[in-house]
C-alpha positions as CSV (number, residue, x, y, z in Angstrom):
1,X,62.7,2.5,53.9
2,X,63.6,0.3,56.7
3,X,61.7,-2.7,56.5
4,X,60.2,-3.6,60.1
5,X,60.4,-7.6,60.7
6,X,59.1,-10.6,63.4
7,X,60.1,-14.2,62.7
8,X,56.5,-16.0,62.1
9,X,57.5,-18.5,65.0
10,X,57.6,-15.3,67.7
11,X,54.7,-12.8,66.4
12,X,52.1,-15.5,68.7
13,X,54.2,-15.2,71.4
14,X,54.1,-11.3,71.2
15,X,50.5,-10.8,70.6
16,X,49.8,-13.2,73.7
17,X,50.5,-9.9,76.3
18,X,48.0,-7.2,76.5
19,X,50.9,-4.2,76.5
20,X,52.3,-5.7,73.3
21,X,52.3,-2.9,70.4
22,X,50.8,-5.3,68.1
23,X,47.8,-6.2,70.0
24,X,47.0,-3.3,71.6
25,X,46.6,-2.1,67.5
26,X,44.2,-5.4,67.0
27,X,42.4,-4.7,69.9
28,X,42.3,-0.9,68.5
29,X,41.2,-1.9,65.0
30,X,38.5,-4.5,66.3
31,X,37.4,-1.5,68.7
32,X,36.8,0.5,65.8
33,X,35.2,-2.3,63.3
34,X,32.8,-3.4,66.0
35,X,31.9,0.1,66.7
36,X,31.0,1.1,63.0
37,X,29.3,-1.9,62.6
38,X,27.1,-0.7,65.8
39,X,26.2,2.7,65.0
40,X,25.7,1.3,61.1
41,X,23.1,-0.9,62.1
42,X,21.6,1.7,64.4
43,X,21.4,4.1,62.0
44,X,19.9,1.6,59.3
45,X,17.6,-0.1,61.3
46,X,16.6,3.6,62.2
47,X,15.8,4.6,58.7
48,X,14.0,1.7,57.8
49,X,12.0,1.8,60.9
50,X,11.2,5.7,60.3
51,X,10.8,5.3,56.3
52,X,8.0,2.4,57.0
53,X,6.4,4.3,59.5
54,X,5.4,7.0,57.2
55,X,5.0,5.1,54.0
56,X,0.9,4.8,54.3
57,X,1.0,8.6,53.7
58,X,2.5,11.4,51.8
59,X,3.9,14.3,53.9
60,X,1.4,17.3,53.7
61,X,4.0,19.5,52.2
62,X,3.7,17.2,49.0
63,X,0.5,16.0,49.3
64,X,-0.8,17.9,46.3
65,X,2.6,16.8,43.9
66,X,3.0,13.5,45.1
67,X,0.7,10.6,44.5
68,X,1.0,7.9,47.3
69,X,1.7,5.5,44.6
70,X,5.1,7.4,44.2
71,X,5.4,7.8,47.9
72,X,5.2,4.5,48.8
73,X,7.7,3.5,45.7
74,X,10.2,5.1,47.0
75,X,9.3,4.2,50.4
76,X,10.0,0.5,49.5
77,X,12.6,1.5,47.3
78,X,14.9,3.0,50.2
79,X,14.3,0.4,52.6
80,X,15.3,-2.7,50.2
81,X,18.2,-0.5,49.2
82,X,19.1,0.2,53.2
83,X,18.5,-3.7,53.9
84,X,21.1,-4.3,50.8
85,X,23.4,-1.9,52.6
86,X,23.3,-4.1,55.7
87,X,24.4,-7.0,53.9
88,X,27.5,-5.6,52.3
89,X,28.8,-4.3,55.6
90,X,28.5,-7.5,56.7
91,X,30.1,-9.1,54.3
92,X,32.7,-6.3,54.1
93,X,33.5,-6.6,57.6
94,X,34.2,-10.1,57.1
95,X,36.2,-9.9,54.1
96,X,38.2,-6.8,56.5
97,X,39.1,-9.9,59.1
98,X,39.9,-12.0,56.4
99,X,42.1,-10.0,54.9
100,X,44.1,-8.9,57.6
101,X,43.6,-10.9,61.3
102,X,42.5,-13.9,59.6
103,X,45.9,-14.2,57.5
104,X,44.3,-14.1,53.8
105,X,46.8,-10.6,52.9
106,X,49.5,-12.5,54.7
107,X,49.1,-15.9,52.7
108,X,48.2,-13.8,49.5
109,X,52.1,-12.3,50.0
110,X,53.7,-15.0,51.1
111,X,52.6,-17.5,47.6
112,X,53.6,-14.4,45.6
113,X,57.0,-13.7,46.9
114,X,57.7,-17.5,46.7
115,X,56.7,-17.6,43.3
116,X,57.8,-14.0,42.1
117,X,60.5,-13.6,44.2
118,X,61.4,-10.2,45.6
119,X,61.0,-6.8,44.2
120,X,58.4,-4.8,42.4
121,X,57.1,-7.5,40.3
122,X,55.8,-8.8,43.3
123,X,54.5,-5.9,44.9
124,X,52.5,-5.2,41.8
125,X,51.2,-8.5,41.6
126,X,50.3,-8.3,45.4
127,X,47.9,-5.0,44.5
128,X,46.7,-6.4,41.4
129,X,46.0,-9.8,42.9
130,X,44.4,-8.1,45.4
131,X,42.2,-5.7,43.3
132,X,41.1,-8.5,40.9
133,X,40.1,-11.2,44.0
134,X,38.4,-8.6,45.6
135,X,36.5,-7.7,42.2
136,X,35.3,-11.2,42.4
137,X,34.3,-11.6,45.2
138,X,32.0,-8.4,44.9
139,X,30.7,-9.5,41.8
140,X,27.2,-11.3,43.0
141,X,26.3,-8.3,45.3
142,X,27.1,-5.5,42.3
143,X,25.0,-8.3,39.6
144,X,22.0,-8.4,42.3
145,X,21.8,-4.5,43.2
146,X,21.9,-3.9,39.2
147,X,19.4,-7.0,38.3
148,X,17.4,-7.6,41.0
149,X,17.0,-4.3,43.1
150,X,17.1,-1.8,40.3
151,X,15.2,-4.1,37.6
152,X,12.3,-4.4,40.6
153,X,11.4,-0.8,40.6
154,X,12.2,-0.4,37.4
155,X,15.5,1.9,36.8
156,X,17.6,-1.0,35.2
157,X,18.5,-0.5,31.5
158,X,21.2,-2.7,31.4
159,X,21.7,-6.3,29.6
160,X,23.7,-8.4,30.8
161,X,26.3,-8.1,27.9
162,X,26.2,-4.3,28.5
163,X,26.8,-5.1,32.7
164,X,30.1,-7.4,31.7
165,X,31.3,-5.1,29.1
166,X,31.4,-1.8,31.2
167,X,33.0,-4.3,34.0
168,X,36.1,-5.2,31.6
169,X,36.5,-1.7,30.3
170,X,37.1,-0.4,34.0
171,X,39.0,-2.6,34.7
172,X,41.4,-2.3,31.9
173,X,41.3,1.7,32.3
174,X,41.7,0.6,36.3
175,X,45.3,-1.2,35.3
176,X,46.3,0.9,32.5
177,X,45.9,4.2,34.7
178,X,46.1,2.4,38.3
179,X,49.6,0.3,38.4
180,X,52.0,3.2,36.4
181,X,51.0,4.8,39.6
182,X,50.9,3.0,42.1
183,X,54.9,1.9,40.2
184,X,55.5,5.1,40.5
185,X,54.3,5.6,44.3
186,X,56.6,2.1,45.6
187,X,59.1,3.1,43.6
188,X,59.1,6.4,45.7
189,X,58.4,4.7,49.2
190,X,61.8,2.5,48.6
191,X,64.4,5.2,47.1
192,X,62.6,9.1,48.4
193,X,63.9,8.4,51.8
194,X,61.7,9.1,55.0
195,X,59.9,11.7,53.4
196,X,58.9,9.8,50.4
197,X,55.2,10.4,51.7
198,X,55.3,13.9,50.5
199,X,56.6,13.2,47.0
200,X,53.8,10.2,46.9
201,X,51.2,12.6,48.0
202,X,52.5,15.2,45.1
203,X,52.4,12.5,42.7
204,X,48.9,11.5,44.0
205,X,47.4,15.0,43.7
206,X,49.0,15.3,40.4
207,X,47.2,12.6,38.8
208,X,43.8,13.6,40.7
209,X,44.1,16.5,38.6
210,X,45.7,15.0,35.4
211,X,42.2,12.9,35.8
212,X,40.1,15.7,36.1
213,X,41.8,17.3,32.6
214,X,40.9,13.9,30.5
215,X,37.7,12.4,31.8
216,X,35.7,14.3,29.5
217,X,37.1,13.7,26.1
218,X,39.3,10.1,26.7
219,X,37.7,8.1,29.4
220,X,33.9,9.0,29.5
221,X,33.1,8.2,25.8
222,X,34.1,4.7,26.5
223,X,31.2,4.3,28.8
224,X,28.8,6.6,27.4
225,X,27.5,8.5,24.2
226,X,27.9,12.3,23.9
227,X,26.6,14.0,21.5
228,X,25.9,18.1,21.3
229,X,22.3,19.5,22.9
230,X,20.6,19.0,19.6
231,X,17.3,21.5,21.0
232,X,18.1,24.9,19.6
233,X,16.3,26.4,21.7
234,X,16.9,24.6,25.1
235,X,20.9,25.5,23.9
236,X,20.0,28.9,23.5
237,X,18.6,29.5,26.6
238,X,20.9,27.6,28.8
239,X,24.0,29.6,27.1
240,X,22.3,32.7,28.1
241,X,22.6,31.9,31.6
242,X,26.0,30.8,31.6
243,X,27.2,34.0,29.9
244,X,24.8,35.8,32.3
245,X,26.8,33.9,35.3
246,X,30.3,34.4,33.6
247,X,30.8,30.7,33.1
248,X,32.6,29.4,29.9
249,X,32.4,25.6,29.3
250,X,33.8,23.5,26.7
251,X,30.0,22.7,25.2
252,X,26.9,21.0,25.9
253,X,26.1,17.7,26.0
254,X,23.6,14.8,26.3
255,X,24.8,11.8,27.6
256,X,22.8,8.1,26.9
257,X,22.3,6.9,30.6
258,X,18.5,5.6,29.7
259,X,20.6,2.6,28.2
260,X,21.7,1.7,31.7
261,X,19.6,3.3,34.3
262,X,16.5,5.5,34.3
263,X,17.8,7.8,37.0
264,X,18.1,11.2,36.0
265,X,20.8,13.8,37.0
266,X,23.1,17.0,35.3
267,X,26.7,17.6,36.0
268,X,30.0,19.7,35.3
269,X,32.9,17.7,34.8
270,X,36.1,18.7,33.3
271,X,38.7,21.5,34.6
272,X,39.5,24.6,33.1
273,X,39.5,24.6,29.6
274,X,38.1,21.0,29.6
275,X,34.5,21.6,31.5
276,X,31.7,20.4,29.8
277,X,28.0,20.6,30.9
278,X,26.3,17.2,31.1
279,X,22.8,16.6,30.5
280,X,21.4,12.6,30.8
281,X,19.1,12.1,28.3
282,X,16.7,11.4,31.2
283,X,16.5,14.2,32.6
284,X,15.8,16.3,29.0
285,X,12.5,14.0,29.3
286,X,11.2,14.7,32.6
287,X,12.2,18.2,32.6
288,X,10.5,21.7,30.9
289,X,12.9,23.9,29.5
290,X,12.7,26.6,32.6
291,X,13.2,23.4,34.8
292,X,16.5,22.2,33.2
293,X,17.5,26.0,33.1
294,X,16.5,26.2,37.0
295,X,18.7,22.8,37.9
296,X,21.8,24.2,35.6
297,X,22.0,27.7,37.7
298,X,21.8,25.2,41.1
299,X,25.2,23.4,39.5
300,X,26.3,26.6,38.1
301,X,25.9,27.9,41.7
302,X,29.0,25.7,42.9
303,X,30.7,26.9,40.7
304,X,29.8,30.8,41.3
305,X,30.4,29.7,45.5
306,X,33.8,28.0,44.5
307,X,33.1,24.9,46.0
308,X,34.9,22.8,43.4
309,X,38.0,24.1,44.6
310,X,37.1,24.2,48.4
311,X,36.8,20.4,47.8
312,X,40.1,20.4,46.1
313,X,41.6,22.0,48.5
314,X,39.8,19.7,51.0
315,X,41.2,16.7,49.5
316,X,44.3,18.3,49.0
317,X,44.5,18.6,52.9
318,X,43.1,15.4,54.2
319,X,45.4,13.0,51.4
320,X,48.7,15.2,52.8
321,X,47.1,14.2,56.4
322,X,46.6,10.5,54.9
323,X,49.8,10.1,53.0
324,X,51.7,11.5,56.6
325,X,50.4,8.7,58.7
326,X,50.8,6.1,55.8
327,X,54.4,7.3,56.1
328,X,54.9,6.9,59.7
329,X,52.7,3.4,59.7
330,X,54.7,1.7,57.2
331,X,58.0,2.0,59.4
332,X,56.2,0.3,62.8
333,X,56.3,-3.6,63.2
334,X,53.4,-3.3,65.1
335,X,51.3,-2.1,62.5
336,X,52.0,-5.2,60.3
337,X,51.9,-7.7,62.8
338,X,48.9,-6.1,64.8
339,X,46.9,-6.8,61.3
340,X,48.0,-10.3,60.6
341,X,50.4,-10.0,58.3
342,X,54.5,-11.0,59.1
343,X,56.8,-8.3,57.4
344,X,59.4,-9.6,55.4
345,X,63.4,-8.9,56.6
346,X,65.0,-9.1,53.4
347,X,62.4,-7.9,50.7
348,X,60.1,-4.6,50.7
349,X,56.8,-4.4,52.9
350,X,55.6,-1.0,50.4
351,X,52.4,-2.7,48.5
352,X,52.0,-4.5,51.8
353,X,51.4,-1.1,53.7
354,X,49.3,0.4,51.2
355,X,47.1,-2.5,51.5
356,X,46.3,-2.5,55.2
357,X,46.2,1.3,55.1
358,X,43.7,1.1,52.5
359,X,42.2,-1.7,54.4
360,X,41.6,-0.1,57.7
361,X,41.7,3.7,57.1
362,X,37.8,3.6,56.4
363,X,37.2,2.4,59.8
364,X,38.8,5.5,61.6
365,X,37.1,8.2,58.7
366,X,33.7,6.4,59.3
367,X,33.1,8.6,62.1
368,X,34.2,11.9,60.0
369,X,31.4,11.2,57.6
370,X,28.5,13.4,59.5
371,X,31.3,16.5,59.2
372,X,31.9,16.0,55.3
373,X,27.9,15.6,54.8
374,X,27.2,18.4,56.6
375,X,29.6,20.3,54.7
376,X,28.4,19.2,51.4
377,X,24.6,20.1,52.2
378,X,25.7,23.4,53.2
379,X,27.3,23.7,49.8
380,X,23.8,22.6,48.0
381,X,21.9,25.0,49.9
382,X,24.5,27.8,49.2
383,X,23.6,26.5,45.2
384,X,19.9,26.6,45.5
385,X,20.1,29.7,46.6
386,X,22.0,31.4,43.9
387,X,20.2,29.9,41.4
388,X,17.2,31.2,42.8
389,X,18.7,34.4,41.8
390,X,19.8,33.5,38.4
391,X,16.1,31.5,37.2
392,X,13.0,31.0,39.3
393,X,12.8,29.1,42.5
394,X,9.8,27.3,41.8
395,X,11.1,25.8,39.1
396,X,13.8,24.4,40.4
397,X,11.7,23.4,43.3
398,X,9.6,21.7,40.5
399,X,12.3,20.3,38.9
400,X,13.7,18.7,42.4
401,X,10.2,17.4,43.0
402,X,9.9,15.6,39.7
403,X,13.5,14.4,40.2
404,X,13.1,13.0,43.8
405,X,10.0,11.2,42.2
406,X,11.8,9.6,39.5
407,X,14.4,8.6,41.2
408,X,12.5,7.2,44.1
409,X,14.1,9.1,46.9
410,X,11.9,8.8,50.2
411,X,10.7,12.2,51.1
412,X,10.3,10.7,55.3
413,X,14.2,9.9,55.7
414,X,15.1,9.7,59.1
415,X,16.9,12.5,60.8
416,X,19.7,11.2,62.5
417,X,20.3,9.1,59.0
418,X,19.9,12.2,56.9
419,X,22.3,14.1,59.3
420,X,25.1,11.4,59.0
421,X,24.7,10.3,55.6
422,X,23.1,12.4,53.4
423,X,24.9,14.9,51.4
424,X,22.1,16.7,50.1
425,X,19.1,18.4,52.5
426,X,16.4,16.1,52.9
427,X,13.3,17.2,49.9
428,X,11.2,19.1,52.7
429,X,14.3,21.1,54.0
430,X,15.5,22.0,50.9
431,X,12.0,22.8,49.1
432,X,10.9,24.6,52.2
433,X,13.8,27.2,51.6
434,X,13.6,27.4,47.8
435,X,9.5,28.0,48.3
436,X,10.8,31.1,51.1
437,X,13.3,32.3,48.7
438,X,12.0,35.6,46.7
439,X,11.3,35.7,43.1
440,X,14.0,37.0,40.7
């Protein structure tokens, strides 16, 4: 790949003239940061303004499930965890101009290649220098949502031992898995030619998939236990509707997430021969049997409406789109300099582009999000509604409401919010339509 390059005594000089490449791209990206962080805050301040405005009473739809005690849990629960949210843009959107117009990527190269020399030594170094300060530097906000936010209202299981241990087993299986890869993808971006985008974005897809395969058996236990549904009957029952739906899966299983959060939730995982059904030990607690059997049919229901593999596919096609413009990007001066960072003449600029792709990319699919949420609600009513075929409605309607009380999920969320963010229905939408939906 050509490798695009500005002496560090002219790139001021350039950016000083409004038709300048470069600047026109800083102005772009500071455009589209300011932006987000406007319609962010909006949106926020709108949910925590709605969400407090109905937290002295439960809707009239749940009055006679949900206690106002609950209510107003989960009330307080969203708006702490929406004032939380707040902060970390913040503080992402500073660490963004630090990174790039502020010159800390730039720097972060430039100490590297003096000390490395180079070559892909250094351009791994760069992305794993990058990965681990960045790591860091999250570290207080992922300790104080875990020990402060969670351990307030009650969900947090974790020790602190338990919190450091799970944070140095991902990131070893981060590096072990993450840097053959991303080897692999520079090593393709410096000798594939100009199309080396499509052979990154094969490679890509390839270990998405790979992923999928050995989750289940080689990566999960690492984190969790999993041990086989031990209720005979419960296991009996729940087989019967997955042969009744045609749906073979590897075997049941209960997973231990009361050690680390009281949060409740069921999920496939696993491809092909590989699936597994997942229950969290939680869950089996606060559930009856016809209510686990109700929320199984709603995830078998994906399944049954192929939406695992419209998501694939979906992925499939946005990463080509991705990979595309990474590949036109990386050849453009402008779109190093425009970002802070001087491109090096005489050594590659790969792990450099991947960076500030990485970097700024979430700026620009920000305002895709509503489209993708929408998509996904549609796919979790299409669920509800087949497994109101397959079990009764109310009880999964029963089994929702217990869930959205254990977990603390406001029933008032505002609309617009829900309507951008959310990718479930909000608790009245959905129950309204399960409640509608005839008996099987």
């Amino acid at each position: 790949m050509p490798a695009p390059h500005a002496h560090a005594s002219t790139v001021l000089d350039r950016l000083t003239h409004m038709d300048n490449p470069a600047m026109l791209f800083s102005v772009f990206i500071c455009a589209l940061l300011a932006l987000g962080l406007v319609v962010r805050t909006a949106l926020a301040s709108r949910q925590i303004r709605h969400v407090a405005r109905h937290r002295h009473a439960v809707p009239a739809a749940f009055a006679d499930t949900i206690t106002l005690g609950a209510h107003q849990k989960a009330a307080d629960y969203t708006i702490v965890k929406t004032r939380f949210g707040l902060l970390e843009l913040l503080l992402s959107s500073a660490l963004l101009l630090g990174w790039t117009l502020l010159g800390g990527l730039n720097w972060l190269n430039q100490t590297l290649l003096a000390a490395l020399g180079a070559g892909m030594l250094q351009q791994l170094a760069l992305l794993a220098a990058f990965a681990l300060i960045g790591g860091l530097l999250s570290l207080p906000l992922a300790w104080w949502a875990t020990f402060r936010i969670e351990e307030r209202f009650g969900f947090n299981r974790m020790t602190l031992g338990l919190w450091l241990s799970d944070l140095l087993k991902g990131s070893l299986v981060g590096a072990l898995l993450g840097l053959p890869i991303a080897a692999l993808v520079l090593w393709l971006m410096d000798a594939a030619g100009p199309a080396w985008w499509l052979w990154a974005w094969g490679v890509w897809m390839a270990f998405n998939l790979l992923a999928l395969l050995i989750y289940p058996s080689l990566i999960a236990p690492l984190f969790n236990k999993f041990e086989p549904l031990p209720d005979a009957t419960l296991k009996a029952r729940v087989s019967a509707l997955m042969q009744r739906c045609g749906f073979a899966a590897k075997g049941l299983f209960v997973m231990d997430g009361s050690k680390r959060s009281a949060h409740a939730n069921a999920y496939f995982t696993g491809l092909g021969a590989a699936k597994r059904v997942v229950f969290f030990d939680t869950l089996l607690r606060q559930l009856s049997a016809a209510e686990v059997e109700a929320v199984l049919a709603h995830e078998l229901g994906h399944h049954k409406r192929h939406h695992i593999v419209k998501r694939i596919a979906l992925l499939f096609g946005l990463s080509l789109l991705g990979f595309a413009l990474l590949g036109w990007l990386s050849a453009q001066a402008w779109f190093y300099i425009g970002l802070g960072v001087t491109p090096s003449m005489d050594a590659p600029n790969d792990a450099l582009a991947l960076l500030l792709f990485l970097l700024t990319l979430p700026l620009l699919t920000f305002f895709f999000s509503p489209l993708l949420a929408q998509l996904s609600r549609q796919h979790e009513f299409e669920a509800d509604a087949y497994a109101a075929t397959q079990t009764q409605a109310a009880d999964l309607a029963s089994a929702l409401l217990k869930l959205y009380q254990d977990n603390a999920s406001t029933l008032t969320p505002d609309p617009l919010y829900a309507r951008f963010y959310y990718s479930h229905p909000s608790a009245s939408e959905r129950l309204a339509r399960l409640r509608a939906a005839p008996a099987c």
